[in-house]
C-alpha positions as CSV (number, residue, x, y, z in Angstrom):
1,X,-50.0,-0.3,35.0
2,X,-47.2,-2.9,34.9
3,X,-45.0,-2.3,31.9
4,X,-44.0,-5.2,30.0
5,X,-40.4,-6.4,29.3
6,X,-39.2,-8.7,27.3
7,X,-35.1,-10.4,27.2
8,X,-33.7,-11.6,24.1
9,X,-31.4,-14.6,24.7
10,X,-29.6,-16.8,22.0
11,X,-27.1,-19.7,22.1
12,X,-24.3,-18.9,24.5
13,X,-25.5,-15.2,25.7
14,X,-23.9,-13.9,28.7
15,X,-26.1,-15.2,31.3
16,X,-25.6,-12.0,33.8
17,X,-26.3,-9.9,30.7
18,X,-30.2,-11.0,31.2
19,X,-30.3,-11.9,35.1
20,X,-28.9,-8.6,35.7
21,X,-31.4,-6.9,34.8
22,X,-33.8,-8.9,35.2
23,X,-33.1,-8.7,39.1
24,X,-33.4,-4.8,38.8
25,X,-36.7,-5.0,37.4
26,X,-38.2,-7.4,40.0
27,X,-36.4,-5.4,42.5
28,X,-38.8,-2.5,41.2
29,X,-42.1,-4.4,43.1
30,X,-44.9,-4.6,40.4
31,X,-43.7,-2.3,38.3
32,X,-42.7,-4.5,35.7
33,X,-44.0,-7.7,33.5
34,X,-40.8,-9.8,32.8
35,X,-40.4,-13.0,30.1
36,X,-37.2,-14.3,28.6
37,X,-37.9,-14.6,24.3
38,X,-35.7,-16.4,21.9
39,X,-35.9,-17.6,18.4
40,X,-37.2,-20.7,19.6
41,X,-39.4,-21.5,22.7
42,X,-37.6,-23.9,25.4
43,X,-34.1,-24.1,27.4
44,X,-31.5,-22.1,25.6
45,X,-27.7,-22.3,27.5
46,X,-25.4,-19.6,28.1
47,X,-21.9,-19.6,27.7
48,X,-21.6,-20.7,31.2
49,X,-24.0,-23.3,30.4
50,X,-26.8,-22.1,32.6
51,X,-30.0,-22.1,30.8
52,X,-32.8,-20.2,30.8
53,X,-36.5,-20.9,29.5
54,X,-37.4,-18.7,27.3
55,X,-40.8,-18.0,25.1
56,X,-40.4,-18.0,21.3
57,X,-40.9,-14.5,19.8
58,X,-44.4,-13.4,19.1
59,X,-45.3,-13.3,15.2
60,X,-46.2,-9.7,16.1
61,X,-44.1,-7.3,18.8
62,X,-45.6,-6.4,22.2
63,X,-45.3,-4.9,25.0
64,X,-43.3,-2.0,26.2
65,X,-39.5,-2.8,26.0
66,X,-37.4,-5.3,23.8
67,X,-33.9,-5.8,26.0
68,X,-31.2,-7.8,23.4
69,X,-28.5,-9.7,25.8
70,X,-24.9,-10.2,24.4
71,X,-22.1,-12.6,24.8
72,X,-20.0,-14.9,22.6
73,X,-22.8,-15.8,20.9
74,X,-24.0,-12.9,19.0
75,X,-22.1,-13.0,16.1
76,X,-23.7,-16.1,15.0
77,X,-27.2,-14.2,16.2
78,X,-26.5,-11.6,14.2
79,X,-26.6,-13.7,11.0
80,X,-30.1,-14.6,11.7
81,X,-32.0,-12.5,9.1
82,X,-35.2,-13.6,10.8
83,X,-33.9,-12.4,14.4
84,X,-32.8,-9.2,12.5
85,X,-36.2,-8.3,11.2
86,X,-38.1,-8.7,14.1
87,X,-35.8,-6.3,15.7
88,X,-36.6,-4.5,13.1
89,X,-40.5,-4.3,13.7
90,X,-40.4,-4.3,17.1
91,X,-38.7,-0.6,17.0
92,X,-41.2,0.4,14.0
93,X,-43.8,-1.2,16.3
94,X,-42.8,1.8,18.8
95,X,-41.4,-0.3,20.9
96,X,-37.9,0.8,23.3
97,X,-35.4,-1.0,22.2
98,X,-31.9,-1.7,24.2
99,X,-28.8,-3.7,24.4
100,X,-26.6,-5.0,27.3
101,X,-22.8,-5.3,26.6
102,X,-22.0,-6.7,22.7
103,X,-25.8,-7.2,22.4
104,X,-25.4,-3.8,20.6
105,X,-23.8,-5.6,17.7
106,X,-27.5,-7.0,17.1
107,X,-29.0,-3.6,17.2
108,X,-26.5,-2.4,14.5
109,X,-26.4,-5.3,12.4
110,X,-30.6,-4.8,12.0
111,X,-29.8,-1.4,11.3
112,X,-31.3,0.5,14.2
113,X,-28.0,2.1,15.1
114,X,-27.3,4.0,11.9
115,X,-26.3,7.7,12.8
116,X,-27.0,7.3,16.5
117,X,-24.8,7.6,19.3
118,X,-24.3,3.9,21.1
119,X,-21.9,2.0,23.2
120,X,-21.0,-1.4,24.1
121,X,-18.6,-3.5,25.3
122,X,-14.9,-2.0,25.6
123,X,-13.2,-5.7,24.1
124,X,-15.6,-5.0,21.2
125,X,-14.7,-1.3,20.1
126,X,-12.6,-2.4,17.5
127,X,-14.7,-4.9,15.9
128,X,-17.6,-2.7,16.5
129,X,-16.3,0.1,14.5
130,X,-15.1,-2.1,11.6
131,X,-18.7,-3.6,10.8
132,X,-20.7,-0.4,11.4
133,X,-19.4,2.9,10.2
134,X,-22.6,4.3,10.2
135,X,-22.9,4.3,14.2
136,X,-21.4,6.7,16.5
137,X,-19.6,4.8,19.0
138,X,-19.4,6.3,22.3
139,X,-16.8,3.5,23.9
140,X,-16.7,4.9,27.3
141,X,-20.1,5.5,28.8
142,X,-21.8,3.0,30.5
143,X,-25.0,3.6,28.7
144,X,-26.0,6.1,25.8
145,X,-30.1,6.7,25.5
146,X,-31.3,8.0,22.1
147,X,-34.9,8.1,21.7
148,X,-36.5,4.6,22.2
149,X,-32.9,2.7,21.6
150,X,-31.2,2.4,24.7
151,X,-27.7,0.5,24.6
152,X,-24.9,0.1,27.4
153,X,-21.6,-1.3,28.1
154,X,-20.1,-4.3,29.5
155,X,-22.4,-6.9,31.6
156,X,-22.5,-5.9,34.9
157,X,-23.3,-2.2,33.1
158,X,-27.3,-4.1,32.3
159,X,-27.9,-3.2,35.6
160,X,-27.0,0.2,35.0
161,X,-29.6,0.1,32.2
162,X,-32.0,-1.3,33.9
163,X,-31.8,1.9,36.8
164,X,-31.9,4.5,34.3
165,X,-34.7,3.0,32.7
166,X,-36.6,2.2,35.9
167,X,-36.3,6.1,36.7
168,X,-37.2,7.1,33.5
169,X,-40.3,5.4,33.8
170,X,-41.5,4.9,37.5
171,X,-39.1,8.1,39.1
172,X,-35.6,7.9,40.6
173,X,-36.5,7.5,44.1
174,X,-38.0,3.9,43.2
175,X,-34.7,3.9,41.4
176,X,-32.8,4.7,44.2
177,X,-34.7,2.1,46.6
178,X,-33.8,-0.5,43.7
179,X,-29.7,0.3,43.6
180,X,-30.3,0.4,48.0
181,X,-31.7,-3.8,47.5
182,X,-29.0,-4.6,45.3
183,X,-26.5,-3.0,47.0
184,X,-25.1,-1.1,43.7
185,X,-24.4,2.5,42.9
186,X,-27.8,4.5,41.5
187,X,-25.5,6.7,39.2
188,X,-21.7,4.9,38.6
189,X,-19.2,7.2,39.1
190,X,-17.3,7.3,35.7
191,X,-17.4,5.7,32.6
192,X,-16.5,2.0,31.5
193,X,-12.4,3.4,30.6
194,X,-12.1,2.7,34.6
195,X,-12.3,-0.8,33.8
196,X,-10.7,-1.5,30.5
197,X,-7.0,-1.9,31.3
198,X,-6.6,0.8,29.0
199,X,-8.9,-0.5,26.3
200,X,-7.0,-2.5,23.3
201,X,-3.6,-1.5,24.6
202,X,-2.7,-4.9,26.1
203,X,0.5,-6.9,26.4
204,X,0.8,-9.2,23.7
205,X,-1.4,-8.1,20.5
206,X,0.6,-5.1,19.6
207,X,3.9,-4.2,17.9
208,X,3.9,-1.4,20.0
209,X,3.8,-3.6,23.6
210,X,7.3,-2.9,24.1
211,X,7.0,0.9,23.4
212,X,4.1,0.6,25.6
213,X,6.0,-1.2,28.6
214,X,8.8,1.5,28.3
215,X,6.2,3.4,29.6
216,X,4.9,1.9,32.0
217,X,8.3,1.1,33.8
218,X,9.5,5.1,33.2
219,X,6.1,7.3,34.3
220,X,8.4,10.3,34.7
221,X,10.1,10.7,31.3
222,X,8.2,13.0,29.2
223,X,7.6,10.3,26.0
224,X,7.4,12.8,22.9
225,X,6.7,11.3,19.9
226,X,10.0,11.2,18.3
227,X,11.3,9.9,21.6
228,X,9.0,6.7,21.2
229,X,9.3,6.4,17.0
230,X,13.3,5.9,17.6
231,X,12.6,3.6,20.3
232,X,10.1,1.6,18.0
233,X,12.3,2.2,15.0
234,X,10.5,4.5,13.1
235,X,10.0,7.8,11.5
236,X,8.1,9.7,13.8
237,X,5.4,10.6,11.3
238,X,5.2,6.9,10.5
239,X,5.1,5.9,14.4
240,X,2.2,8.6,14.9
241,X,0.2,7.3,12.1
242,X,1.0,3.5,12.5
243,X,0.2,3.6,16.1
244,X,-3.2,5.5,16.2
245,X,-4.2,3.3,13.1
246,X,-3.2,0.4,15.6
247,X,-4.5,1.0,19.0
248,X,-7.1,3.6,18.2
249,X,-5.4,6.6,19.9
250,X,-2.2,8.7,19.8
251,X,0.6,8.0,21.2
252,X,0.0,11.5,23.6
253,X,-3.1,10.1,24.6
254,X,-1.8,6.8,25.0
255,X,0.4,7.5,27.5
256,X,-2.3,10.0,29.4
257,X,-4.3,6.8,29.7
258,X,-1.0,5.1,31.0
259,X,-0.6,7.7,33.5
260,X,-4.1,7.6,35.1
261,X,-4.4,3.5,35.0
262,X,-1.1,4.1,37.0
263,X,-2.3,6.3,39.4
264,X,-5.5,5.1,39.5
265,X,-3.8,1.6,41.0
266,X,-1.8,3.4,43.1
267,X,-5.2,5.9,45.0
268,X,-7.1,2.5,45.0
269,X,-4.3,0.9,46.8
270,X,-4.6,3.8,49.6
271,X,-1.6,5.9,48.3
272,X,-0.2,9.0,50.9
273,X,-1.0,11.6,48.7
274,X,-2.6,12.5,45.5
275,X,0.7,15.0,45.4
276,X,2.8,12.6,45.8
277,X,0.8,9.9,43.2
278,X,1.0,13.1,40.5
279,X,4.5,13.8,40.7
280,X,5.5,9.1,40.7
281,X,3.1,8.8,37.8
282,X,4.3,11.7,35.9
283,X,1.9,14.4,35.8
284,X,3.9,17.1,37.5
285,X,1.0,18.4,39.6
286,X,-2.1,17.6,40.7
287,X,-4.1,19.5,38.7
288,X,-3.1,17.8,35.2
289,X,-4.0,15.2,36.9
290,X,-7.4,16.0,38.0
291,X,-8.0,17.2,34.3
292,X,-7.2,13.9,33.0
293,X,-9.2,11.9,35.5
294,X,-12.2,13.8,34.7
295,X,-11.5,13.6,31.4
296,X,-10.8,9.5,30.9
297,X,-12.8,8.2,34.3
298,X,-15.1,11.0,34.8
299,X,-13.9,11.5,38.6
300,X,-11.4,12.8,40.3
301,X,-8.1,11.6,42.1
302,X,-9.9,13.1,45.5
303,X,-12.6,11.4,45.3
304,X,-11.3,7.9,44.0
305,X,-9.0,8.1,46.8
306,X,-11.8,9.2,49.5
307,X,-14.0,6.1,47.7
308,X,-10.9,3.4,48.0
309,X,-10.3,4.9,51.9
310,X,-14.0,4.6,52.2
């Protein structure tokens, strides 16, 4: 029996956050129903300005799956109280509900996120956390499945959704043969930290970017705390507090995260040695480095380096 699937655009979504999966799905062979929905029936435009037709919603939910898109438009969807409440009935309806990318900012806003566990898009964990305390945000996996409300991370992550969900309901090896059509990993290795540049820590929005750049430009000193407060001018207890209130993380894991995006550039660039890559990016030895890998990308330097080789 096909299941049915339904994508949720609005004004200025993110037009791979809906043809991503959408591509998976049909990739699947008969498995799958597919329509686009929106507020309104007719062509609604993308941020790229690509449309796509889309049916209006049904008074009533159907079907099997409700899949929200993001994009820059959301948070203008997400002051649509009459958007919001039919996200609302689809999920009482029993309906699996999921997001691609920002589109979890929908989810929350409705309410379906309250004390669950959900991700989205890295460039939104800040905002994301401000509006919705109640939600457990999980910024670094690629997607986070509780119950029927699926959500996942960044754009090209949909896709990743879409896998999962096709294995959860037809079995992996369908799965698999999708990922093998679209030339894409079944499982990504890692979580969505890989591709953040190190998440809100970027040049140019923080008092800290020159702190930070020390950093960067000196892998090997050992950056304590105090060592960084005097270079920013502050107290250390001030500096500790100001900067994890600031960029979300302390300054020790701060420059962890450093460290790895380093060495991470340097084993995707086909470095000698993961020895050598450890002791230039300041770890000491392999080993810490391997623990911090698996800890922020969810791989190791080996491997990364075999994959970049590869």
């Amino acid at each position: 029996m096909r299941r049915r699937i339904s994508i949720l655009v609005f004004p200025r979504f993110q037009l791979l956050d809906a043809a991503g999966p959408i591509a998976a799905f049909e990739a699947a062979r008969g498995h799958y129903e597919l329509r686009v929905v929106a507020a309104a029936a007719g062509e609604v435009r993308s941020s790229s300005r690509v449309a796509m037709v889309a049916d209006a919603l049904p008074r009533t939910p159907s079907g099997d799956t409700l899949l929200v898109s993001g994009g820059f438009g959301v948070d203008e969807a997400a002051k649509d109280d009459k958007l919001l409440a039919y996200l609302r009935r689809a999920e009482r309806a029993g309906l699996r509900v999921a997001s691609v990318c920002s589109g979890s900012i929908l989810l929350a806003a409705a309410g379906l996120l309250d004390g669950r566990t959900a991700t989205t898009h890295w460039s939104r964990t800040s905002q994301f956390r401000e509006m919705f305390p109640k939600v457990n945000l999980d910024a670094d996996r690629i997607f986070v499945q509780e119950g029927r409300i699926w959500t996942s991370a960044g754009i090209t992550a949909g896709i990743d959704l879409a896998l999962a969900m096709i294995s959860h309901d037809v079995g992996p090896e369908i799965a698999r043969r999708v990922a093998q059509e679209l030339v894409v990993y079944y499982r990504r290795p890692g979580g969505q930290s890989q591709f953040s540049a190190l998440l809100s820590m970027q040049g140019g929005r923080s008092r800290f970017d020159a702190v930070l750049d020390h950093v960067r430009q000196n892998l090997k000193e050992r950056h304590s705390v105090e060592e960084l407060a005097e270079r920013a001018f502050m107290s250390p207890r001030h500096f500790a507090r100001a900067f994890h209130e600031e960029t979300g993380v302390t300054p020790a894991k701060a420059v962890e995260r450093i460290r790895v995006e380093a060495a991470r550039t340097a084993l995707d660039a086909g470095a000698a040695s993961v020895q050598k890559v450890a002791d230039q990016c300041g770890f000491g030895d392999p080993e810490r480095m391997r623990r911090s890998f698996a800890r922020l990308l969810g791989i190791t330097p080996s491997s990364l380096r075999r994959t970049a080789s590869a």
